[in-house]
VEXDREN-2710 file (C-alpha; in Angstrom, 1 decimal):
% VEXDREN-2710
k/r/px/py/pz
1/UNK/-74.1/-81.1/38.1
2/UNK/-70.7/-80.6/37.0
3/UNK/-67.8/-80.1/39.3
4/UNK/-67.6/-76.4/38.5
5/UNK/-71.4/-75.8/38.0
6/UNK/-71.5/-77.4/42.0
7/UNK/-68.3/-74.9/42.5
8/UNK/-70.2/-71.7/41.2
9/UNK/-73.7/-72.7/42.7
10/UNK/-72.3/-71.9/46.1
11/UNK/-70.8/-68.6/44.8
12/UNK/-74.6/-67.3/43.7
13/UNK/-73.8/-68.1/40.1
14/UNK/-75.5/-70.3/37.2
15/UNK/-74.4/-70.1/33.5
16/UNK/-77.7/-69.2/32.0
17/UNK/-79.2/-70.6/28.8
18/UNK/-79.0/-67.2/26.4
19/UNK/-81.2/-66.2/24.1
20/UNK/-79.9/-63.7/21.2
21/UNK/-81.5/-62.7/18.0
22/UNK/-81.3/-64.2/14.7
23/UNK/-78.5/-64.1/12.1
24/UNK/-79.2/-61.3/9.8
25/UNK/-80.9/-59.2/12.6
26/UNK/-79.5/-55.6/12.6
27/UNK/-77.9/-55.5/16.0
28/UNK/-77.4/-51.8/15.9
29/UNK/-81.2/-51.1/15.7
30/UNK/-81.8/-54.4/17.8
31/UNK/-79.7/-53.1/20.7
32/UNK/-81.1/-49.9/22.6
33/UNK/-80.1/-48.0/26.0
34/UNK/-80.5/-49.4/29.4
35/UNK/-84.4/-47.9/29.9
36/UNK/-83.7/-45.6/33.2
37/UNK/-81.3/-43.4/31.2
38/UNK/-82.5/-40.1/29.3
39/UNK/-85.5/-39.9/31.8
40/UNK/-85.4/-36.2/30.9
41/UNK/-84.7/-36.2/27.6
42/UNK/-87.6/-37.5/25.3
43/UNK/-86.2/-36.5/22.4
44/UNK/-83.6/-39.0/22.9
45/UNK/-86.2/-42.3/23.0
46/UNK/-88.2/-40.2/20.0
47/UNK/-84.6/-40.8/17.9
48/UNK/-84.6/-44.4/19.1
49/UNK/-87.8/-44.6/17.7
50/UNK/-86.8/-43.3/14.3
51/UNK/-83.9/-45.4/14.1
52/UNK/-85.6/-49.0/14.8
53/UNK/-88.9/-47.9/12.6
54/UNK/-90.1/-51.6/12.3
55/UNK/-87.4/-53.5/12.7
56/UNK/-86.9/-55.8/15.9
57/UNK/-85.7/-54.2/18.3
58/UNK/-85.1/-54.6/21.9
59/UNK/-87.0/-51.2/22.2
60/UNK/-90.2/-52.9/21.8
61/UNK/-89.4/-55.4/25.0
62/UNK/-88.4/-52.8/27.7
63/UNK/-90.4/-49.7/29.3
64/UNK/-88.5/-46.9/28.8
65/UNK/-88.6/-45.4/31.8
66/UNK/-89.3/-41.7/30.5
67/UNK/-92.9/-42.8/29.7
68/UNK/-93.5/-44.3/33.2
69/UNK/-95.8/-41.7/33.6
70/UNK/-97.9/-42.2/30.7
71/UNK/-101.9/-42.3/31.0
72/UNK/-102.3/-46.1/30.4
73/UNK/-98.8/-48.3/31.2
74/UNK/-101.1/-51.3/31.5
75/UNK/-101.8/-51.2/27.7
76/UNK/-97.6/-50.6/26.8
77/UNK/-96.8/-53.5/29.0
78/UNK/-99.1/-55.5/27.8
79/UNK/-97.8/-54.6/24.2
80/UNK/-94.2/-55.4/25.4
81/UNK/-95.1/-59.3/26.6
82/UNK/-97.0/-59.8/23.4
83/UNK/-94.1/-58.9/21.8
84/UNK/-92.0/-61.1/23.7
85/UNK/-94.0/-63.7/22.5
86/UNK/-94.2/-62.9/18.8
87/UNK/-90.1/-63.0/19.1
88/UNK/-89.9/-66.2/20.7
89/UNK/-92.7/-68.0/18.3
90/UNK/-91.3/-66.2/15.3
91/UNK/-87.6/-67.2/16.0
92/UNK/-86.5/-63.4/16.0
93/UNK/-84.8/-64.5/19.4
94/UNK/-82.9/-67.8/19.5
95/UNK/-81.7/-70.4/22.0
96/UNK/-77.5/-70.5/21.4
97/UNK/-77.4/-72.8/24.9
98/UNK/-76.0/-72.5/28.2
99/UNK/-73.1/-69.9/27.9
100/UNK/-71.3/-67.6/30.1
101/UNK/-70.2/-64.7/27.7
102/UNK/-67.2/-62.3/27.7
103/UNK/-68.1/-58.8/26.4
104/UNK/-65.5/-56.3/25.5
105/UNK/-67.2/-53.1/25.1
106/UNK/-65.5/-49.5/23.4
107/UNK/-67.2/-46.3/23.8
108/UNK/-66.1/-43.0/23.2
109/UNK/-64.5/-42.5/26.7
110/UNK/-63.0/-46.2/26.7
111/UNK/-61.0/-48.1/24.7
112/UNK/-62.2/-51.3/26.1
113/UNK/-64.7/-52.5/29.3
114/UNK/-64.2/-56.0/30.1
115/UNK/-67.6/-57.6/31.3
116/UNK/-68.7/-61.4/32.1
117/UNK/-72.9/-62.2/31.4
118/UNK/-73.9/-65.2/33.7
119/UNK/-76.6/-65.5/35.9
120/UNK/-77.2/-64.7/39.8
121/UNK/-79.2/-66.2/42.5
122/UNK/-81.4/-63.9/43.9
123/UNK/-81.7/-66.6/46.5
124/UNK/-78.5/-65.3/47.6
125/UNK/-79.4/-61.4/47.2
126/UNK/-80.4/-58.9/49.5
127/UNK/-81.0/-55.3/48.6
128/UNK/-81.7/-54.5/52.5
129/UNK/-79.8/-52.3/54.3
130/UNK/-77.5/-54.3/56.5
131/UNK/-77.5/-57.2/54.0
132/UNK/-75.0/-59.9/54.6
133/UNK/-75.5/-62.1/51.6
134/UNK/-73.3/-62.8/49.4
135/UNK/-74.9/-60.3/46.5
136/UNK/-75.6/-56.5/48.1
137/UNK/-76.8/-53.3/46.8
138/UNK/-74.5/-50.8/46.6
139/UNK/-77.1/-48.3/47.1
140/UNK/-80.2/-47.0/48.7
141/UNK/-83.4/-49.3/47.2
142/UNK/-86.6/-46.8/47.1
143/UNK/-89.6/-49.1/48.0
144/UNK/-92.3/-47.1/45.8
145/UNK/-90.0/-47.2/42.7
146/UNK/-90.4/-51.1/42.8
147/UNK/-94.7/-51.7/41.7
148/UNK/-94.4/-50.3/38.5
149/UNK/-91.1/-52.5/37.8
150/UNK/-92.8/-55.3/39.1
151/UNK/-96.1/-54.9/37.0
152/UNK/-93.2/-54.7/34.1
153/UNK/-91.7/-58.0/35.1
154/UNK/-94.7/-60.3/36.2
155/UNK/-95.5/-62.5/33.3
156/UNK/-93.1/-61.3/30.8
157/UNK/-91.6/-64.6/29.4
158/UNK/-88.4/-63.0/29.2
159/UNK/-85.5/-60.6/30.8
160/UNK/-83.2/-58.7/29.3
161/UNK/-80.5/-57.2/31.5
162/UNK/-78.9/-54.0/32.3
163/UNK/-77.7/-54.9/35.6
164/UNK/-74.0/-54.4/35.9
165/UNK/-72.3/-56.2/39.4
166/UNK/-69.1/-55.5/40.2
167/UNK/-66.2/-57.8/42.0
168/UNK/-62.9/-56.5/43.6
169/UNK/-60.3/-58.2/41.4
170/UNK/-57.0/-55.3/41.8
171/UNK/-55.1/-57.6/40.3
172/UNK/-57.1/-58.5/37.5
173/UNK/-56.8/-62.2/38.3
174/UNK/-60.6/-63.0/36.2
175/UNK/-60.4/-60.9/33.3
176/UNK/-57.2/-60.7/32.8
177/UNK/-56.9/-64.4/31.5
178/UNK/-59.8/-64.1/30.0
179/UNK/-58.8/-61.6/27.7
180/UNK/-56.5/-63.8/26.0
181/UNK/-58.1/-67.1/25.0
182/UNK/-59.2/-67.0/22.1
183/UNK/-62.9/-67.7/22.6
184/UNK/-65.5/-67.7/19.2
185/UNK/-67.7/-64.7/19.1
186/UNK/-71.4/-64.8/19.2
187/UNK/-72.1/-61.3/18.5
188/UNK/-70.2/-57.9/17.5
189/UNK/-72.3/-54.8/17.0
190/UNK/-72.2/-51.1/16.4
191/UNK/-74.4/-49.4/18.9
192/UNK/-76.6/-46.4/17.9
193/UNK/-76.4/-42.6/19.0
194/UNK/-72.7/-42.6/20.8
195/UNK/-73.0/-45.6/22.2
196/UNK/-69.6/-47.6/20.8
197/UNK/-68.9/-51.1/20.1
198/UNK/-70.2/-54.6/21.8
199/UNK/-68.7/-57.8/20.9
200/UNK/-69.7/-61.1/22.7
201/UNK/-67.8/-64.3/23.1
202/UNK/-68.4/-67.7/24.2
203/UNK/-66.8/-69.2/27.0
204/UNK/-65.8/-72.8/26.9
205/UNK/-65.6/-75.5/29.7
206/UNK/-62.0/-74.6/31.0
207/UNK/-62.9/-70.7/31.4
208/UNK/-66.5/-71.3/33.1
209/UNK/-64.1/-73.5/35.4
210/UNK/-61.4/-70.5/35.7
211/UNK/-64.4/-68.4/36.5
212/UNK/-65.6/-70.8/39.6
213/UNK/-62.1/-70.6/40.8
214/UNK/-61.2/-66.9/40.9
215/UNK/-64.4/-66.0/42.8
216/UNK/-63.6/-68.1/44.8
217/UNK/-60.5/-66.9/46.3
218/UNK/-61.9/-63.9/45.9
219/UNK/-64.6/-64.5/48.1
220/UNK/-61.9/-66.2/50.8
221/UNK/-60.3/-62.5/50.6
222/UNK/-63.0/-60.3/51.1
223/UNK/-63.8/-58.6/55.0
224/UNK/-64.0/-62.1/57.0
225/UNK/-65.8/-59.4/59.1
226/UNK/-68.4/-58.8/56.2
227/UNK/-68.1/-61.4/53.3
228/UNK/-69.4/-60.6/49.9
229/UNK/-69.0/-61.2/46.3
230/UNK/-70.7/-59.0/44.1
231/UNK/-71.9/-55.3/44.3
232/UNK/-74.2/-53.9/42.2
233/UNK/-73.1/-51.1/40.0
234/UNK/-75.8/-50.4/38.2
235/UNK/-79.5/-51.6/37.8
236/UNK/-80.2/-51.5/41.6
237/UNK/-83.7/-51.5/41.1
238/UNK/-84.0/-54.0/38.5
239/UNK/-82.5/-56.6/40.2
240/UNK/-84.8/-55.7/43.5
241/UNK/-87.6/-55.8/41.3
242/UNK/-86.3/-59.5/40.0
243/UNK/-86.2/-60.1/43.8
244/UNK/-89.4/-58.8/44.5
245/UNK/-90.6/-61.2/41.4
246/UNK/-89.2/-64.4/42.3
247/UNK/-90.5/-64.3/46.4
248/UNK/-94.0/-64.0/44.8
249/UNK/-93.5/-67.0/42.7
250/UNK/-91.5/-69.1/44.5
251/UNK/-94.5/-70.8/46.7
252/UNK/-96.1/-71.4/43.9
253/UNK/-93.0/-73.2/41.4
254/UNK/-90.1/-75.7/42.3
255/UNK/-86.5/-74.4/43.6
256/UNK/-84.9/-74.3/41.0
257/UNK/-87.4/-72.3/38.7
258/UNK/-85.6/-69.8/35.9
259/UNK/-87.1/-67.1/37.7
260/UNK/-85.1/-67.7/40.7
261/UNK/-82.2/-66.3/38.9
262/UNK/-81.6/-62.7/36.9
263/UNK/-79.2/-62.1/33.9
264/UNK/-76.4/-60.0/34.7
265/UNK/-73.3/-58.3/33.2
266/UNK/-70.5/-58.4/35.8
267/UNK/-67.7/-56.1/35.7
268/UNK/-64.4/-55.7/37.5
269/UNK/-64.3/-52.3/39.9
270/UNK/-60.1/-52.3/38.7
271/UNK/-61.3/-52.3/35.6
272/UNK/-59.3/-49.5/33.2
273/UNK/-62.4/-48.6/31.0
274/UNK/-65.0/-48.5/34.0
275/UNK/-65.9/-44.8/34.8
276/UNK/-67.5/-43.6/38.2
277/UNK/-69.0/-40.8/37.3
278/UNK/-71.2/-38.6/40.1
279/UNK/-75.0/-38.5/39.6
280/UNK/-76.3/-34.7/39.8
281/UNK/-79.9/-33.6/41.0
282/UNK/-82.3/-32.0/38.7
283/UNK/-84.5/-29.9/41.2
284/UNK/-87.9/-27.8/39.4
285/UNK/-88.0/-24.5/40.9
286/UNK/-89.6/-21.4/40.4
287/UNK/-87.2/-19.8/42.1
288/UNK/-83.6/-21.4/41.9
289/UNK/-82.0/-18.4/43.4
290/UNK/-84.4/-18.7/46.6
291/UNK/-83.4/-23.0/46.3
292/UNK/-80.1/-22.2/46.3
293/UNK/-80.3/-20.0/49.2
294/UNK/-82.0/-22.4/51.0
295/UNK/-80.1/-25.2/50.7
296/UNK/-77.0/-23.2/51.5
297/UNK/-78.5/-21.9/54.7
298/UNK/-79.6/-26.0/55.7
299/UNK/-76.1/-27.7/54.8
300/UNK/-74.1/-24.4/56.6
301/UNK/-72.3/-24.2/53.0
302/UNK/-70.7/-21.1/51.7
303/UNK/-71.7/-20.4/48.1
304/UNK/-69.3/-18.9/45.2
305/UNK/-70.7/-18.1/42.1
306/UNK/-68.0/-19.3/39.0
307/UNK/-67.9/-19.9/35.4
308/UNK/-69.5/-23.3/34.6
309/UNK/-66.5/-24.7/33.0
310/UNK/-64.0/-24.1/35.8
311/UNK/-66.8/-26.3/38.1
312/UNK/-65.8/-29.8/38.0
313/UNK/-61.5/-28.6/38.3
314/UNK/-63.0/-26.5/41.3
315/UNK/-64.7/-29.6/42.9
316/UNK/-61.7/-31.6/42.8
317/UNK/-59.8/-29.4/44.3
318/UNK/-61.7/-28.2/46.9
319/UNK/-62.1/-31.8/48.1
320/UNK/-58.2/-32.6/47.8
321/UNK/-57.8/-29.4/50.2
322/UNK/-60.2/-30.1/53.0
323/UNK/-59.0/-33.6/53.3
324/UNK/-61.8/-34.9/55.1
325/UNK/-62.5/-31.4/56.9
326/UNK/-65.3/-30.4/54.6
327/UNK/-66.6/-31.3/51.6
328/UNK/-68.1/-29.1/48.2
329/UNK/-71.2/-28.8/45.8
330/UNK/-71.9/-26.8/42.9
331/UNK/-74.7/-25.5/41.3
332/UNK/-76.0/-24.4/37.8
333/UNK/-79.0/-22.6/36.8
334/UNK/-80.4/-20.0/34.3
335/UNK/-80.0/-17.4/36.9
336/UNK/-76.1/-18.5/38.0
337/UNK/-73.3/-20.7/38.8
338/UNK/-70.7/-22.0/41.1
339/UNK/-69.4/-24.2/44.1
340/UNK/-70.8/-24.4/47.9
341/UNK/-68.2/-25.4/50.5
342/UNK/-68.7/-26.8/53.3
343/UNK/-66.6/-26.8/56.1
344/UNK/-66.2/-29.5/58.6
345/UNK/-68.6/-31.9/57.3
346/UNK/-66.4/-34.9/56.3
347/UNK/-69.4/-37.1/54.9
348/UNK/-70.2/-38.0/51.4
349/UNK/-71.4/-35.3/49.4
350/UNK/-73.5/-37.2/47.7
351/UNK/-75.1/-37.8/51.1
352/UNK/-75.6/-34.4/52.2
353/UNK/-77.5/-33.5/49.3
354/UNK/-79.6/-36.5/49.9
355/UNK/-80.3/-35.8/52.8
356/UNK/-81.7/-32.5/52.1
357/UNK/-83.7/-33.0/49.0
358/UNK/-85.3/-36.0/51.0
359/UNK/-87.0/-33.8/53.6
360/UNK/-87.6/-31.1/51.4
361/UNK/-90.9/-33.1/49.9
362/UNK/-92.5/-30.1/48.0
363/UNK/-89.1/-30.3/45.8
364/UNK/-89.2/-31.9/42.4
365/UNK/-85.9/-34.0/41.5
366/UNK/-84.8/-36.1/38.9
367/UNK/-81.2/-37.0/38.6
368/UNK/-78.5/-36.4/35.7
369/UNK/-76.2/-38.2/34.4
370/UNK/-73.1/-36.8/32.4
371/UNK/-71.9/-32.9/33.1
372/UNK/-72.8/-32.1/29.6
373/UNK/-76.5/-33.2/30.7
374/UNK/-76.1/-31.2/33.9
375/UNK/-75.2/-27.9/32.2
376/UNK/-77.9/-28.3/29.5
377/UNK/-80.8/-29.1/31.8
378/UNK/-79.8/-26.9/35.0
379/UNK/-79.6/-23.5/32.7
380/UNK/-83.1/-24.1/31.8
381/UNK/-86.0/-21.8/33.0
382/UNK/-87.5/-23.1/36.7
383/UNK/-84.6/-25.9/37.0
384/UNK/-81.6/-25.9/39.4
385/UNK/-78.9/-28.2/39.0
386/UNK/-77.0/-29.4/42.0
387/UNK/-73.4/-30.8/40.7
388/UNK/-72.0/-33.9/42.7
389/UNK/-67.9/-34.3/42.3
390/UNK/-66.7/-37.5/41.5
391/UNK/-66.7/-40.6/43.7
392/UNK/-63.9/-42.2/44.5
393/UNK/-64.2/-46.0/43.5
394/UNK/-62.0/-47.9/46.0
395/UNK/-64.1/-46.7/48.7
396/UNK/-66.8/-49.0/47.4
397/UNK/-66.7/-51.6/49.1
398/UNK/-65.5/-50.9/52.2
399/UNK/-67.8/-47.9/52.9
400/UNK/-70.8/-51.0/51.7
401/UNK/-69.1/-53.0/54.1
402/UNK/-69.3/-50.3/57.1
403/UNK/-72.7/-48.5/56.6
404/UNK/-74.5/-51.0/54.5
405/UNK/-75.9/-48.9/51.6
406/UNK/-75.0/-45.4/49.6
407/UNK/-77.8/-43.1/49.1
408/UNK/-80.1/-43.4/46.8
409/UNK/-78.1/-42.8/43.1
410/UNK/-74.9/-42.2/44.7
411/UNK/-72.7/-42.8/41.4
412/UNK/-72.8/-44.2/37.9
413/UNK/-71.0/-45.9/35.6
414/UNK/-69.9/-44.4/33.1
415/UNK/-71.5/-41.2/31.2
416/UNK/-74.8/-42.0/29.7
417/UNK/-73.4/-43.4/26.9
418/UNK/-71.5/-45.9/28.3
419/UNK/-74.4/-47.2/30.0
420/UNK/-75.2/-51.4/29.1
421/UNK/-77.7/-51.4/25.8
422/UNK/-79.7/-54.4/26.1
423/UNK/-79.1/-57.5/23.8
424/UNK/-78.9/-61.0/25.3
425/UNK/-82.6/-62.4/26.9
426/UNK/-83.0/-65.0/28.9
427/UNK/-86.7/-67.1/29.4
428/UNK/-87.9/-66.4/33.2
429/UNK/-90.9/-67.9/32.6
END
């Protein structure tokens, strides 16, 4: 093993042998969204569907995860490792070697996100709460969410990642060098329905060994009284159900099996064109006066109806003047609007809400992303929309560090949009 390969082995890292499709493959119809967004929006994946008709596409290799509660997933997952088999025979997908890749994406809310594909060990992962490996979930894992990803997972031949990890580099030591070699490009693509640019570059030997060396002073500066590397942004469940995955196989394989390790994008938390953006709640109700009532009355808030659009600017500063004292929701539905302080409650608001839709279990939620989203689907008939202000990023990782996981969809980011469309694969099996 070479000197840095050795080096990033004892960070949790492996430069993985991509996989990417074929010259002359249409990348824009070949690259779709990350599968948990638009879980409310069918029409979206119907306009996916349109747009790839019957071309390859990595739409026919994921489980969209609007359709996870379709009469017969056994027969679509069955369909999606077939076709991950017809790629690979058929050369659609093809082996370009063991690379780490730098990504520059643009979206409509960001000039440029800087990201870094390599591999992680999930060896050295633990989505528990209280974790202290070297790679932790940022937020809450849900148990029951993980069979159904798991049945997705087990014999496919192949991953394809929408996991984003972050790393605490303020000073931009990783990217920022990075950024200006001059590395050759593998891919560059136009990405369908809003979603920007993506452009992919090689990394050669003397930037895989600049990588190895950063994280590692970064790891030397991290909480001696808590070390860790990497949080994960986005894809909490994914990589939990990789997890899941590998401690199944691993009695059965040697150490050092492919499965052992899950493709990642990894992102820096400084970075100028990474968004936090709040995830709302989506509750069904009947009655979204009475839910509103009644949610008021458990959290001790004090509700004031408002104009939608003066919502997020009323959040903000509502937080800014309780300073810790209190904290403030808002609400949309078909019946009204506005803001629900309150007062001297200084924990996350995105925990408070939690909190209450978890005992409440005769409540339907799904969760939002994007205010847009949140206005549209909370002004709808039997829907209430519970709107979460934004989250502050710098608190990230010492708030990890303290209580060990966020609840349960505590941020994303990034608007929908800006979420990771899937285009590199990796064999797992």
């Amino acid at each position: 093993m070479a000197g840095h390969e050795a080096s990033l082995a004892q960070l949790g890292v492996r430069t993985p042998r991509i996989l990417l499709p074929r010259s002359g493959t249409d990348l824009t119809r070949w690259a779709v969204i990350a599968c948990d967004q638009h879980t409310s929006e069918p029409d979206y994946w119907n306009e996916v569907e349109r747009i790839v008709a019957n071309h390859p596409s990595t739409l026919r290799l994921i489980y969209p995860e609007v359709y996870l509660d379709d009469s017969d997933p056994a027969r679509r997952i069955a369909a999606i490792h077939e076709t991950m088999r017809t790629y690979l025979d058929n050369g659609i997908l093809e082996d370009v070697g063991e690379s780490m890749i730098l990504t520059r994406r643009s979206t409509p809310y960001a000039h440029d996100r800087r990201g870094l594909m390599l591999a992680l060990d999930l060896e050295q992962y633990d989505y528990r709460p209280g974790a202290t490996s070297l790679i932790r979930a940022t937020e809450q894992t849900i148990a029951e969410r993980l069979p159904p990803r798991v049945r997705i997972r087990e014999g496919a031949p192949l991953e394809l990642p929408h996991v984003l990890v972050l790393i605490n580099d303020p000073q931009d030591e990783l990217f920022g060098k990075l950024s200006g070699r001059s590395l050759p490009a593998l891919y560059l693509a136009d990405l369908m329905l809003g979603g920007g640019h993506v452009g992919g570059f090689r990394l050669d030997a003397q930037a895989v060994e600049h990588v190895a060396r950063t994280l590692e002073r970064l790891l030397d500066r991290s909480d001696p009284a808590s070390r860790f590397l990497f949080a994960v942004g986005d894809g909490n469940h994914s990589l939990a159900t990789a997890k899941e995955v590998w401690e199944k196989l691993k009695p059965e394989v040697e150490p050092d099996h492919p499965a052992r390790y899950a493709l990642v994008e990894v992102v820096n938390l400084y970075d100028p064109g990474l968004r936090f953006e709040p995830i709302h709640r989506l509750v069904r109700s009947a009655d979204p006066s009475g839910a509103i009532r009644a949610f008021t009355a458990a959290v001790g808030g004090t509700p004031e109806e408002l104009p939608p659009a003066e919502i997020p600017t009323q959040l903000a500063a509502r937080l800014a003047a309780q300073r810790g004292a209190g904290t403030a929701v808002g609400y949309v539905s078909c019946e009204s609007c506005g803001i629900i302080t309150i007062s001297g409650d200084s924990a996350l608001p995105v925990a408070i809400v939690q909190s209450y839709l978890d005992s409440r279990h005769d409540l339907e939620v799904d969760y939002i992303h994007g205010w847009d989203a949140c206005k549209k689907l909370g002004a709808r008939e039997g829907a209430l929309a519970i709107v979460l202000p934004e989250f502050d990023a710098r608190l990230l990782y010492p708030t990890v560090t303290s209580r060990g996981v966020l609840p349960r969809k505590a941020f994303s980011l990034g608007e929908a949009s800006e979420k990771r469309y899937y285009l590199e694969a990796r064999r797992i099996l």
